[in-house]
N, C-alpha and C positions, 0 to 999 in steps of 0.2 A: 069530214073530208070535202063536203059538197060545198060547205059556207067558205074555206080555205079556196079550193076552184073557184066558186062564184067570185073574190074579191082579187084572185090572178088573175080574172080573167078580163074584170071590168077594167084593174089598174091602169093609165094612162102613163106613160112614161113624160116627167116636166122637161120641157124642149128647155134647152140650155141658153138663156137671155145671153147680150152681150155684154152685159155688165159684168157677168160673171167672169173675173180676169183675176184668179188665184194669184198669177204672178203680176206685181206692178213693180218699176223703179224711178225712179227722177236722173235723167240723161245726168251722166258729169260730163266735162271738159273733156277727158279720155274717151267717154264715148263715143263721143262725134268727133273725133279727131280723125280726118279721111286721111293726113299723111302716115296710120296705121289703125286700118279700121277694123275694132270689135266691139262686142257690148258683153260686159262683163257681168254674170248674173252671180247669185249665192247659188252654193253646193246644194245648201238643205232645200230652197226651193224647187231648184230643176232635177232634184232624186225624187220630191216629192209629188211635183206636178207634171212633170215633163218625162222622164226616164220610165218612171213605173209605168207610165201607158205606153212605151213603145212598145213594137213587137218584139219578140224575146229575141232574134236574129241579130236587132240593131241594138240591145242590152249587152248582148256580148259580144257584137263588136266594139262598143264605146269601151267595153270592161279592156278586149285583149288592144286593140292597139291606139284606147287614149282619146280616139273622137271617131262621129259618125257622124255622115253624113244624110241630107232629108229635103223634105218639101217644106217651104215655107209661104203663107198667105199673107199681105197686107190688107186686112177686113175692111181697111179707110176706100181704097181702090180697085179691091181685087187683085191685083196684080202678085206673081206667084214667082218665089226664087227658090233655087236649091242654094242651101243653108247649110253653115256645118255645126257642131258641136263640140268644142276640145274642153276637156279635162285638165284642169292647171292646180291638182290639188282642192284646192281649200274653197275653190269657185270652178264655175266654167265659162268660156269664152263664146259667144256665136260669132262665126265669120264665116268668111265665101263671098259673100253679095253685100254683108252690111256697109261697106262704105259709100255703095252706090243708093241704098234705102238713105243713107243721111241725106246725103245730094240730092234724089231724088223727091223727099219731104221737106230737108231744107231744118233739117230734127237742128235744136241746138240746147246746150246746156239748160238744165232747168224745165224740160218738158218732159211730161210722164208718159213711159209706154206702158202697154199694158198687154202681157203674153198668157197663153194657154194653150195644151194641145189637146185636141178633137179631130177625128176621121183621119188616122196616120200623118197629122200636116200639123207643122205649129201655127200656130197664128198670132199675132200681131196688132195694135191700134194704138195709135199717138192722138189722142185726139184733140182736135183744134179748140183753143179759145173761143171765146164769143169775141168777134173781132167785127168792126164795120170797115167795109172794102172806102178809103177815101180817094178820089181822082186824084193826081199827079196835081202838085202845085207846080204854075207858072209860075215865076219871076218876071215881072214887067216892070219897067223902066224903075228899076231900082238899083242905081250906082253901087256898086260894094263897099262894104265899110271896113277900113281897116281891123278895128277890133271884132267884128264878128266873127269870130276863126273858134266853132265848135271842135277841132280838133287842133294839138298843141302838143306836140314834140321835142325836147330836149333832144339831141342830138348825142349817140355816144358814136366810141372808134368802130366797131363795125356798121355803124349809118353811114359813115363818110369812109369807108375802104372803095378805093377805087377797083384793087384787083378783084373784090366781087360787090359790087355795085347795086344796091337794092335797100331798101328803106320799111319795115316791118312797122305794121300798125295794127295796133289791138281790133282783136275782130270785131266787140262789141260796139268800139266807136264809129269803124268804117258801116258795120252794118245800120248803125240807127242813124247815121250823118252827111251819108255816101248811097248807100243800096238802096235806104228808103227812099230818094228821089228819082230812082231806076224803075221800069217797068218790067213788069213783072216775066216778060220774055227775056229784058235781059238779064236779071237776075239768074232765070232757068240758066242761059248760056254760061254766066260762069259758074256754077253750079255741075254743067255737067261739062264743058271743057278745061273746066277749072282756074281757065285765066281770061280776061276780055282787054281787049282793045279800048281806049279811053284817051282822048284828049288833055294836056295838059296845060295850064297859062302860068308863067309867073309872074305875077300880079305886080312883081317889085319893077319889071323891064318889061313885059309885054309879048316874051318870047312864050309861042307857043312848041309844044313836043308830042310826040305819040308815044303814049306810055302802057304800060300793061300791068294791068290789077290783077295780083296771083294770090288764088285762096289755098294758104295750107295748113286750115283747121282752126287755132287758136286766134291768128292771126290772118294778115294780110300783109304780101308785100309787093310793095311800087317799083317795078323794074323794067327796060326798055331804055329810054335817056337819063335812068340816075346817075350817072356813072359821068355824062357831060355834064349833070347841073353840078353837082360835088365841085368841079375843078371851074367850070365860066364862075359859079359863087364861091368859088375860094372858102365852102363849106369848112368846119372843125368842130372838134368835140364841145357841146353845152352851148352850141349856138340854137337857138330853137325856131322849129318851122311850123307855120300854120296853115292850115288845111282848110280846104270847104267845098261843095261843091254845088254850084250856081250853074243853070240855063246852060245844062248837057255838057259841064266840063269841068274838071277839078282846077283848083285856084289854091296855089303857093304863096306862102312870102314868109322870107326871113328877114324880118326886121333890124336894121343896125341897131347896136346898142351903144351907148354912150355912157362913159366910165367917169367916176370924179373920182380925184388921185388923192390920198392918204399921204395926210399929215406925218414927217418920218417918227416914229417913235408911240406912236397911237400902238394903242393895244386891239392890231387889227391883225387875228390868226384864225382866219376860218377852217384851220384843219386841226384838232389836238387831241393827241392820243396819250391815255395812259399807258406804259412799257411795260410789255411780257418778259417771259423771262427767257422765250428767242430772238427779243429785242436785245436782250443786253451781254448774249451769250459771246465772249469775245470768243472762241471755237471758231464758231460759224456766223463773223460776224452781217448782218443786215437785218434792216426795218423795215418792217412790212408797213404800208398803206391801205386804204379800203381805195378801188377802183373808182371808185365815185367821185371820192372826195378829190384825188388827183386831177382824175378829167376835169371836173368843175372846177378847180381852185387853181391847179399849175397847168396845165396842158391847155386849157383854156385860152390861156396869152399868148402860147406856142405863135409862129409861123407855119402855114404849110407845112414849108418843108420839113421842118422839123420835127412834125406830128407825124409826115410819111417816112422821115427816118426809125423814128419810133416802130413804127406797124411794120417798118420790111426788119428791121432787126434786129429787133425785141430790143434793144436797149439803147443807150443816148448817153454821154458825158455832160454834165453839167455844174456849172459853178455852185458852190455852196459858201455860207458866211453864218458864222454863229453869231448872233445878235449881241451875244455874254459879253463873247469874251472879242470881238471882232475876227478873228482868226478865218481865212478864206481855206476849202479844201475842194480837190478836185474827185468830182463825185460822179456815182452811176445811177439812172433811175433805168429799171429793166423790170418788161411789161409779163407779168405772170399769169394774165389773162384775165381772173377779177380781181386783185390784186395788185399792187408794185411792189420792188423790194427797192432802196436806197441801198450800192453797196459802194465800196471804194474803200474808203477813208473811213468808215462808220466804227470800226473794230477802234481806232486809234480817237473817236469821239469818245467811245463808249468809258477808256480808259481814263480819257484826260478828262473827263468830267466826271467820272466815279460815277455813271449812271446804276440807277437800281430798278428791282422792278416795281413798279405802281409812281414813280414818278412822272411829271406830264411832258411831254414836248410840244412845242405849238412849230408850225410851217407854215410860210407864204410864199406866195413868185411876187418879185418886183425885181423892176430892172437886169431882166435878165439872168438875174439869180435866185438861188432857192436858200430865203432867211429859216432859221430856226431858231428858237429859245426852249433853254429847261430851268425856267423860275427854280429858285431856292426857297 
Protein backbone atom coordinates (compact mmCIF):
# COMPACT_ATOMS: atom_id res chain seq x y z
CA UNK A 1 0.00 0.00 0.00
CA UNK A 2 2.77 2.27 0.94
CA UNK A 3 4.93 1.76 -2.54
CA UNK A 4 1.19 2.43 -4.43
CA UNK A 5 0.83 5.98 -2.10
CA UNK A 6 4.44 6.61 -2.61
CA UNK A 7 4.16 6.61 -6.72
CA UNK A 8 0.43 8.75 -6.31
CA UNK A 9 1.78 10.75 -4.71
CA UNK A 10 5.04 11.53 -6.63
CA UNK A 11 3.08 11.31 -10.15
CA UNK A 12 3.24 14.47 -12.11
CA UNK A 13 0.21 15.12 -14.16
CA UNK A 14 1.81 15.77 -18.37
CA UNK A 15 0.50 19.38 -19.03
CA UNK A 16 -1.19 19.08 -22.44
CA UNK A 17 1.39 20.43 -25.34
CA UNK A 18 -0.34 22.20 -28.20
CA UNK A 19 0.20 19.92 -30.57
CA UNK A 20 -1.78 17.82 -29.08
CA UNK A 21 -5.09 18.64 -31.54
CA UNK A 22 -7.12 15.23 -31.45
CA UNK A 23 -9.32 16.95 -33.93
CA UNK A 24 -7.60 18.42 -37.30
CA UNK A 25 -9.41 19.27 -40.78
CA UNK A 26 -8.41 20.91 -44.12
CA UNK A 27 -10.90 24.17 -44.51
CA UNK A 28 -13.26 23.33 -47.82
CA UNK A 29 -14.72 25.91 -49.95
CA UNK A 30 -18.13 25.53 -47.72
CA UNK A 31 -16.10 26.20 -44.90
CA UNK A 32 -15.22 29.49 -45.28
CA UNK A 33 -18.14 30.34 -47.21
CA UNK A 34 -19.29 33.67 -44.99
CA UNK A 35 -22.53 34.00 -47.32
CA UNK A 36 -23.52 30.82 -44.74
CA UNK A 37 -21.07 30.28 -42.28
CA UNK A 38 -20.25 26.87 -40.49
CA UNK A 39 -17.45 24.38 -40.17
CA UNK A 40 -18.55 21.13 -40.61
CA UNK A 41 -16.84 18.46 -38.38
CA UNK A 42 -17.29 14.29 -38.24
CA UNK A 43 -19.88 12.80 -35.71
CA UNK A 44 -17.26 10.22 -34.58
CA UNK A 45 -14.76 12.90 -33.81
CA UNK A 46 -16.73 15.55 -31.83
CA UNK A 47 -18.67 12.37 -29.79
CA UNK A 48 -15.13 11.35 -29.28
CA UNK A 49 -13.22 14.48 -28.34
CA UNK A 50 -15.53 17.13 -27.78
CA UNK A 51 -18.96 15.83 -26.34
CA UNK A 52 -17.61 13.21 -23.85
CA UNK A 53 -15.79 16.06 -22.02
CA UNK A 54 -18.68 18.25 -21.74
CA UNK A 55 -20.42 18.70 -18.54
CA UNK A 56 -23.22 16.21 -18.39
CA UNK A 57 -25.89 19.38 -18.39
CA UNK A 58 -24.66 20.47 -21.93
CA UNK A 59 -24.71 16.41 -23.05
CA UNK A 60 -28.16 16.58 -22.54
CA UNK A 61 -28.99 19.41 -23.92
CA UNK A 62 -27.13 18.81 -27.24
CA UNK A 63 -29.08 15.15 -26.85
CA UNK A 64 -32.76 16.81 -26.09
CA UNK A 65 -32.98 19.87 -28.34
CA UNK A 66 -30.17 19.08 -31.35
CA UNK A 67 -27.24 21.75 -30.26
CA UNK A 68 -25.54 23.54 -27.44
CA UNK A 69 -24.30 26.27 -27.05
CA UNK A 70 -20.29 27.21 -25.35
CA UNK A 71 -17.16 29.14 -25.10
CA UNK A 72 -14.87 29.07 -27.67
CA UNK A 73 -10.92 30.18 -27.70
CA UNK A 74 -8.80 31.18 -30.69
CA UNK A 75 -5.27 29.87 -29.00
CA UNK A 76 -3.46 31.81 -32.36
CA UNK A 77 -4.79 35.25 -30.46
CA UNK A 78 -6.54 34.70 -27.58
CA UNK A 79 -9.60 36.11 -28.48
CA UNK A 80 -12.88 34.09 -27.08
CA UNK A 81 -16.33 33.68 -28.85
CA UNK A 82 -19.55 31.89 -27.85
CA UNK A 83 -19.89 29.11 -30.28
CA UNK A 84 -22.49 26.75 -30.96
CA UNK A 85 -22.78 23.14 -31.67
CA UNK A 86 -25.78 21.59 -33.96
CA UNK A 87 -26.26 18.05 -34.62
CA UNK A 88 -27.01 17.32 -38.42
CA UNK A 89 -27.08 13.63 -38.12
CA UNK A 90 -24.19 12.02 -39.71
CA UNK A 91 -21.76 15.33 -38.65
CA UNK A 92 -22.00 18.36 -36.64
CA UNK A 93 -21.98 21.88 -37.58
CA UNK A 94 -20.15 24.93 -35.31
CA UNK A 95 -21.70 28.27 -35.72
CA UNK A 96 -22.66 31.43 -33.94
CA UNK A 97 -19.38 33.54 -34.51
CA UNK A 98 -17.62 31.19 -37.33
CA UNK A 99 -18.23 33.56 -40.14
CA UNK A 100 -16.71 36.32 -38.29
CA UNK A 101 -13.34 33.82 -37.25
CA UNK A 102 -12.96 33.37 -41.20
CA UNK A 103 -12.99 37.15 -41.79
CA UNK A 104 -11.37 37.75 -38.86
CA UNK A 105 -8.14 35.04 -39.87
CA UNK A 106 -8.75 35.59 -43.43
CA UNK A 107 -9.09 31.19 -43.12
CA UNK A 108 -9.43 30.10 -46.81
CA UNK A 109 -9.93 26.73 -48.44
CA UNK A 110 -6.93 24.40 -48.10
CA UNK A 111 -5.73 25.48 -44.48
CA UNK A 112 -5.74 23.28 -41.46
CA UNK A 113 -7.49 23.82 -38.21
CA UNK A 114 -6.77 22.28 -35.57
CA UNK A 115 -9.58 21.75 -32.41
CA UNK A 116 -9.78 20.24 -28.93
CA UNK A 117 -11.70 20.74 -25.75
CA UNK A 118 -9.88 21.65 -22.36
CA UNK A 119 -11.17 23.60 -19.10
CA UNK A 120 -15.10 23.72 -20.44
CA UNK A 121 -13.95 25.98 -23.78
CA UNK A 122 -13.03 24.55 -27.12
CA UNK A 123 -10.26 25.74 -28.58
CA UNK A 124 -9.12 26.32 -31.89
CA UNK A 125 -5.50 26.95 -34.08
CA UNK A 126 -5.02 27.61 -37.87
CA UNK A 127 -1.85 27.79 -37.89
CA UNK A 128 0.15 30.13 -40.29
CA UNK A 129 2.65 29.11 -42.85
CA UNK A 130 6.20 29.99 -42.95
CA UNK A 131 5.50 32.96 -45.05
CA UNK A 132 8.01 36.11 -45.45
CA UNK A 133 6.14 39.50 -44.98
CA UNK A 134 7.36 41.24 -48.75
CA UNK A 135 6.74 45.27 -48.95
CA UNK A 136 4.18 46.50 -51.40
CA UNK A 137 5.58 46.66 -54.98
CA UNK A 138 5.59 49.93 -56.70
CA UNK A 139 5.00 50.32 -60.19
CA UNK A 140 7.05 53.02 -61.62
CA UNK A 141 7.09 54.36 -64.97
CA UNK A 142 5.85 51.40 -66.38
CA UNK A 143 3.29 51.91 -69.25
CA UNK A 144 0.61 48.98 -69.30
CA UNK A 145 0.82 46.45 -71.69
CA UNK A 146 -2.05 45.29 -73.37
CA UNK A 147 -1.47 41.59 -72.93
CA UNK A 148 -0.64 41.61 -69.40
CA UNK A 149 -4.16 41.09 -68.04
CA UNK A 150 -3.50 38.12 -65.23
CA UNK A 151 -7.23 37.93 -65.00
CA UNK A 152 -9.59 37.10 -68.18
CA UNK A 153 -13.21 36.74 -68.31
CA UNK A 154 -15.56 35.41 -70.87
CA UNK A 155 -18.44 37.12 -70.45
CA UNK A 156 -21.86 35.20 -69.98
CA UNK A 157 -25.96 36.48 -69.75
CA UNK A 158 -25.88 37.20 -66.08
CA UNK A 159 -22.35 39.38 -66.52
CA UNK A 160 -24.06 41.62 -68.76
CA UNK A 161 -27.83 41.80 -67.16
CA UNK A 162 -28.30 45.26 -66.66
CA UNK A 163 -31.52 44.67 -64.40
CA UNK A 164 -28.92 43.29 -61.71
CA UNK A 165 -25.69 44.58 -62.77
CA UNK A 166 -22.54 42.99 -61.18
CA UNK A 167 -19.53 41.11 -62.60
CA UNK A 168 -18.35 37.78 -60.27
CA UNK A 169 -14.88 36.90 -60.23
CA UNK A 170 -13.23 33.76 -58.69
CA UNK A 171 -11.90 34.42 -55.44
CA UNK A 172 -8.76 32.71 -55.92
CA UNK A 173 -7.69 35.06 -58.93
CA UNK A 174 -9.04 38.40 -57.32
CA UNK A 175 -7.19 37.44 -54.22
CA UNK A 176 -3.59 36.44 -55.76
CA UNK A 177 -3.85 39.37 -58.58
CA UNK A 178 -6.01 42.17 -56.77
CA UNK A 179 -5.63 41.84 -52.74
CA UNK A 180 -2.16 40.82 -53.03
CA UNK A 181 -1.29 44.46 -54.12
CA UNK A 182 -3.55 45.88 -51.02
CA UNK A 183 -2.34 46.58 -47.74
CA UNK A 184 -2.83 44.74 -45.30
CA UNK A 185 -5.54 47.31 -43.53
CA UNK A 186 -7.11 47.25 -46.49
CA UNK A 187 -7.64 44.02 -46.98
CA UNK A 188 -8.70 43.81 -43.03
CA UNK A 189 -11.48 46.52 -44.30
CA UNK A 190 -13.06 44.26 -46.77
CA UNK A 191 -12.73 41.48 -44.74
CA UNK A 192 -14.73 42.71 -42.00
CA UNK A 193 -17.10 45.31 -44.05
CA UNK A 194 -17.25 42.97 -46.57
CA UNK A 195 -17.22 45.33 -49.58
CA UNK A 196 -14.45 48.37 -50.34
CA UNK A 197 -14.55 51.18 -52.28
CA UNK A 198 -12.01 50.98 -55.37
CA UNK A 199 -11.27 52.92 -58.32
CA UNK A 200 -11.78 51.83 -61.61
CA UNK A 201 -10.11 52.94 -65.31
CA UNK A 202 -11.06 51.52 -68.63
CA UNK A 203 -7.96 51.17 -70.15
CA UNK A 204 -9.91 51.00 -73.77
CA UNK A 205 -11.39 55.08 -73.20
CA UNK A 206 -9.76 56.32 -70.21
CA UNK A 207 -12.98 56.67 -68.28
CA UNK A 208 -12.43 56.35 -64.87
CA UNK A 209 -15.54 54.89 -62.09
CA UNK A 210 -15.91 54.24 -58.42
CA UNK A 211 -16.65 50.74 -58.06
CA UNK A 212 -17.09 48.42 -55.15
CA UNK A 213 -15.38 45.11 -54.64
CA UNK A 214 -17.90 42.66 -52.77
CA UNK A 215 -16.63 39.51 -50.96
CA UNK A 216 -19.28 36.68 -50.85
CA UNK A 217 -17.08 33.64 -50.08
CA UNK A 218 -16.21 31.80 -53.34
CA UNK A 219 -16.16 34.67 -55.19
CA UNK A 220 -15.99 38.39 -55.78
CA UNK A 221 -18.25 40.66 -57.34
CA UNK A 222 -17.60 44.20 -59.06
CA UNK A 223 -20.65 46.19 -58.52
CA UNK A 224 -21.23 50.07 -58.19
CA UNK A 225 -20.92 51.49 -62.25
CA UNK A 226 -21.23 47.74 -63.82
CA UNK A 227 -24.47 48.30 -64.86
CA UNK A 228 -23.11 51.83 -66.93
CA UNK A 229 -20.12 50.00 -68.49
CA UNK A 230 -22.39 47.08 -69.76
CA UNK A 231 -24.56 49.58 -71.85
CA UNK A 232 -21.48 52.87 -72.73
CA UNK A 233 -19.61 49.19 -74.11
CA UNK A 234 -22.32 47.87 -75.68
CA UNK A 235 -21.11 44.59 -73.53
CA UNK A 236 -22.67 40.82 -74.64
CA UNK A 237 -22.43 37.41 -74.10
CA UNK A 238 -18.50 35.71 -74.87
CA UNK A 239 -17.08 39.03 -75.26
CA UNK A 240 -14.14 38.77 -72.84
CA UNK A 241 -12.74 41.25 -70.32
CA UNK A 242 -9.33 41.76 -68.81
CA UNK A 243 -8.54 42.71 -65.58
CA UNK A 244 -5.33 43.88 -63.54
CA UNK A 245 -4.63 46.02 -61.05
CA UNK A 246 -1.73 48.69 -61.36
CA UNK A 247 -0.68 51.73 -58.97
CA UNK A 248 -3.95 51.76 -56.65
CA UNK A 249 -6.62 51.12 -59.32
CA UNK A 250 -8.07 48.30 -61.23
CA UNK A 251 -7.58 48.39 -65.17
CA UNK A 252 -10.40 46.94 -67.70
CA UNK A 253 -10.44 46.37 -71.29
CA UNK A 254 -12.39 44.57 -73.55
CA UNK A 255 -10.62 44.12 -76.55
CA UNK A 256 -12.47 44.19 -80.07
CA UNK A 257 -12.32 41.25 -81.87
CA UNK A 258 -11.99 40.79 -85.51
CA UNK A 259 -13.92 38.02 -87.45
CA UNK A 260 -12.90 36.46 -90.84
CA UNK A 261 -15.99 35.31 -92.76
CA UNK A 262 -16.48 31.59 -93.84
CA UNK A 263 -16.33 30.32 -97.09
CA UNK A 264 -20.27 29.29 -97.76
CA UNK A 265 -20.26 25.63 -97.75
CA UNK A 266 -17.19 24.96 -95.47
CA UNK A 267 -17.76 22.47 -93.04
CA UNK A 268 -17.84 25.21 -90.21
CA UNK A 269 -20.50 23.84 -87.26
CA UNK A 270 -19.02 24.65 -83.95
CA UNK A 271 -22.12 23.41 -82.18
CA UNK A 272 -23.07 19.31 -82.79
CA UNK A 273 -25.05 17.42 -80.97
CA UNK A 274 -25.95 13.66 -80.96
CA UNK A 275 -30.14 13.48 -80.55
CA UNK A 276 -31.83 12.07 -77.43
CA UNK A 277 -34.74 10.63 -77.47
CA UNK A 278 -36.48 13.97 -76.03
CA UNK A 279 -34.94 15.31 -79.09
CA UNK A 280 -36.83 13.57 -81.40
CA UNK A 281 -40.09 13.06 -79.40
CA UNK A 282 -42.66 14.48 -81.79
CA UNK A 283 -45.20 14.69 -78.17
CA UNK A 284 -43.31 17.24 -76.99
CA UNK A 285 -41.65 18.52 -79.65
CA UNK A 286 -37.90 20.60 -78.87
CA UNK A 287 -34.08 20.56 -78.88
CA UNK A 288 -32.38 21.13 -76.13
CA UNK A 289 -28.83 23.04 -76.50
CA UNK A 290 -26.00 23.30 -73.79
CA UNK A 291 -26.01 27.18 -72.64
CA UNK A 292 -22.65 27.48 -73.57
CA UNK A 293 -22.40 26.39 -76.66
CA UNK A 294 -25.50 28.90 -77.65
CA UNK A 295 -23.97 31.95 -75.91
CA UNK A 296 -20.69 31.37 -77.56
CA UNK A 297 -21.58 30.40 -81.02
CA UNK A 298 -25.29 32.13 -81.66
CA UNK A 299 -25.92 34.79 -79.15
CA UNK A 300 -22.66 35.92 -79.58
CA UNK A 301 -23.44 37.73 -83.06
CA UNK A 302 -26.80 38.88 -81.49
CA UNK A 303 -27.36 42.82 -81.34
CA UNK A 304 -27.93 44.26 -77.92
CA UNK A 305 -31.05 44.46 -78.20
CA UNK A 306 -31.64 41.31 -79.14
CA UNK A 307 -29.72 39.59 -76.28
CA UNK A 308 -32.05 42.13 -73.84
CA UNK A 309 -34.97 40.72 -75.47
CA UNK A 310 -33.77 37.38 -74.85
CA UNK A 311 -33.14 38.00 -70.87
CA UNK A 312 -36.67 40.01 -70.29
CA UNK A 313 -38.51 37.20 -72.06
CA UNK A 314 -37.17 34.22 -72.00
CA UNK A 315 -37.55 33.57 -75.49
CA UNK A 316 -37.01 35.31 -79.18
CA UNK A 317 -38.26 34.21 -82.72
CA UNK A 318 -35.73 33.44 -85.15
CA UNK A 319 -35.17 32.48 -88.64
CA UNK A 320 -34.06 28.95 -89.26
CA UNK A 321 -32.69 27.27 -92.83
CA UNK A 322 -31.92 23.71 -93.17
CA UNK A 323 -28.70 23.48 -95.06
CA UNK A 324 -30.13 19.83 -96.65
CA UNK A 325 -32.62 20.50 -97.90
CA UNK A 326 -32.80 24.59 -98.20
CA UNK A 327 -36.14 24.94 -96.60
CA UNK A 328 -36.48 28.22 -94.17
CA UNK A 329 -38.78 27.81 -90.70
CA UNK A 330 -39.84 30.26 -88.40
CA UNK A 331 -38.37 29.16 -85.03
CA UNK A 332 -38.23 29.76 -81.15
CA UNK A 333 -34.90 29.71 -79.16
CA UNK A 334 -36.35 30.17 -75.30
CA UNK A 335 -33.74 30.55 -72.61
CA UNK A 336 -34.07 27.62 -69.74
CA UNK A 337 -31.58 29.05 -67.72
CA UNK A 338 -28.44 26.56 -68.54
CA UNK A 339 -29.88 25.35 -71.32
CA UNK A 340 -32.03 26.49 -74.46
CA UNK A 341 -34.62 24.67 -76.10
CA UNK A 342 -35.24 25.33 -80.13
CA UNK A 343 -39.12 25.15 -80.37
CA UNK A 344 -41.62 26.12 -83.27
CA UNK A 345 -41.27 24.14 -86.12
CA UNK A 346 -38.99 21.37 -84.63
CA UNK A 347 -41.85 18.67 -84.30
CA UNK A 348 -42.53 19.16 -88.17
CA UNK A 349 -38.35 18.92 -88.68
CA UNK A 350 -38.22 15.98 -86.59
CA UNK A 351 -40.94 14.33 -89.14
CA UNK A 352 -39.80 15.58 -92.45
CA UNK A 353 -36.36 14.31 -91.83
CA UNK A 354 -37.31 11.00 -90.10
CA UNK A 355 -34.74 12.11 -87.36
CA UNK A 356 -33.78 9.20 -84.83
CA UNK A 357 -31.95 9.07 -81.92
CA UNK A 358 -27.99 9.08 -81.98
CA UNK A 359 -28.07 10.85 -85.15
CA UNK A 360 -26.01 14.18 -85.32
CA UNK A 361 -27.08 17.85 -86.05
CA UNK A 362 -24.50 20.48 -86.49
CA UNK A 363 -25.84 24.44 -85.90
CA UNK A 364 -24.39 27.93 -86.77
CA UNK A 365 -25.54 31.66 -86.80
CA UNK A 366 -24.80 33.51 -90.01
CA UNK A 367 -26.52 36.13 -91.55
CA UNK A 368 -28.88 36.46 -89.28
CA UNK A 369 -30.07 33.16 -89.39
CA UNK A 370 -29.82 29.89 -87.49
CA UNK A 371 -28.16 27.09 -90.25
CA UNK A 372 -28.48 23.37 -89.27
CA UNK A 373 -27.47 20.09 -90.88
CA UNK A 374 -28.26 16.30 -90.23
CA UNK A 375 -25.51 14.62 -92.57
CA UNK A 376 -26.88 11.05 -93.81
Amino acid sequence: MRRTMYYNTVAVPVPQVQEQWPIKKTLTSSDVDITHPFLTLSRQQVDNHIVVHMPQQQQDHLRAVGQVEFNARDDDTGEMYVMKLKWRGSYYNLIGKWGKVVRGKGLDAGQEIYIRWANGCLHFSVPQQQAVAVPPIRMIAASPVQDQWPIKKVLTLSDVDTNHPFLPLPRRLVEDHILGHWSQEQRELLRREEQVNVNARDYDTGEIYLMKLKWRGNYYNLIGKWGTIIRQKGLGIGKVINIRWLNECLYFSVPRETYVATAPGQDNWPIKKALTSSDVDTNHPFLTLPGKAVEDHILFYWMPQAREQLRNEHQINVNARDEDTGDLYLMKLKWRGSYYNLIGKWGKIIRGKRLQVGREIRLRWENDCLLFSVPQ
